[in-house]
C-alpha positions in Angstrom: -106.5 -85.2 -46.9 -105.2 -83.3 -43.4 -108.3 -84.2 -41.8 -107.9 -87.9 -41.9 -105.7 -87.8 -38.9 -108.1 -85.6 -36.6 -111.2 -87.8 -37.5 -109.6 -91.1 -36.5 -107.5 -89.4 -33.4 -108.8 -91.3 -30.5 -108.8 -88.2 -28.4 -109.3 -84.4 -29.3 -111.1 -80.8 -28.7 -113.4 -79.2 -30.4 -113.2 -75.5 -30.0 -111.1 -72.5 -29.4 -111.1 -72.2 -25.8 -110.4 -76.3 -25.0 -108.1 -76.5 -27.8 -105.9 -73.5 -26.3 -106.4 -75.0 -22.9 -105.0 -78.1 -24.4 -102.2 -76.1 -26.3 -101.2 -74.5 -22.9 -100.8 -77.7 -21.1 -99.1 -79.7 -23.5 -101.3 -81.8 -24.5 -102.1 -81.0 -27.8 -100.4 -82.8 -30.8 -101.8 -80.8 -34.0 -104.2 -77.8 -34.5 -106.4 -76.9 -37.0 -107.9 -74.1 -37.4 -110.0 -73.3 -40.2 -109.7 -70.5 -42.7 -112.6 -69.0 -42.8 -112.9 -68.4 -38.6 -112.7 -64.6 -37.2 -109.1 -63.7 -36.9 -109.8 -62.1 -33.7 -111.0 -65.6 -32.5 -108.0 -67.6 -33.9 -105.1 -65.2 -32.9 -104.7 -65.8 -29.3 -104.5 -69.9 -30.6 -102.6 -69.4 -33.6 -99.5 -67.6 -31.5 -100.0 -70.2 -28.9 -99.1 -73.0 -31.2 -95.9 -70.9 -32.3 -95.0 -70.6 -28.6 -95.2 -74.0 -28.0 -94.3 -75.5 -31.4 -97.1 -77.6 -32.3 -97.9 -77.9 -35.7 -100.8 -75.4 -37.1 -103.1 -77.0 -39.7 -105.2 -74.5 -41.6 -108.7 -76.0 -42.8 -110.5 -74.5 -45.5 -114.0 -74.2 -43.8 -115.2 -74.4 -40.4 -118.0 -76.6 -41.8 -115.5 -78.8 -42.8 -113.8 -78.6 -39.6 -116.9 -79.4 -37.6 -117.9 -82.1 -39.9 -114.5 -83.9 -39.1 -115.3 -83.9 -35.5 -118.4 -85.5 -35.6 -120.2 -82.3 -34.7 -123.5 -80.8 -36.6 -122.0 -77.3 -35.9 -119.3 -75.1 -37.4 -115.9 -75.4 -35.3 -113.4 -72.8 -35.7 -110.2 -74.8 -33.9 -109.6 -78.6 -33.2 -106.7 -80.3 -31.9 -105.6 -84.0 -31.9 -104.6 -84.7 -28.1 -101.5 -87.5 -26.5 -103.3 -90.3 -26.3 
């Protein structure tokens, strides 16, 4: 399963706006972003990981997504950060 990797990453972000921070600076290994997410919420993220070339993982739900991060809550990005 994709997520195996983003629940036993030893450091990561939860959320569109850390995870493009993270994106921006380098620092960011893999993204997912999940499926079902508003578009208009993803894009900006999505053409972000293009720019820099880090891989784009696409999650079915955001339940799912949040789940993997240890959260009660919906997420609609994550990333695995350099250690």
């Amino acid at each position: 399963m994709t997520l195996d990797n983003l629940m036993q990453a030893e450091k990561r972000t939860v959320g569109v706006k850390q995870t493009e921070k993270a994106v921006a600076k380098g620092n960011a290994l893999e993204v997912y972003i999940a499926k079902d997410a508003d578009e208009r919420v993803t894009e900006k993220l999505a053409e972000l990981c293009e720019e820099k070339a880090v891989k784009l993982v696409e999650v079915e739900t955001m339940h799912e997504l949040g789940r993997a991060c240890g959260i009660h809550v919906k997420a609609a990005a994550a990333a695995i950060l350099n250690p």
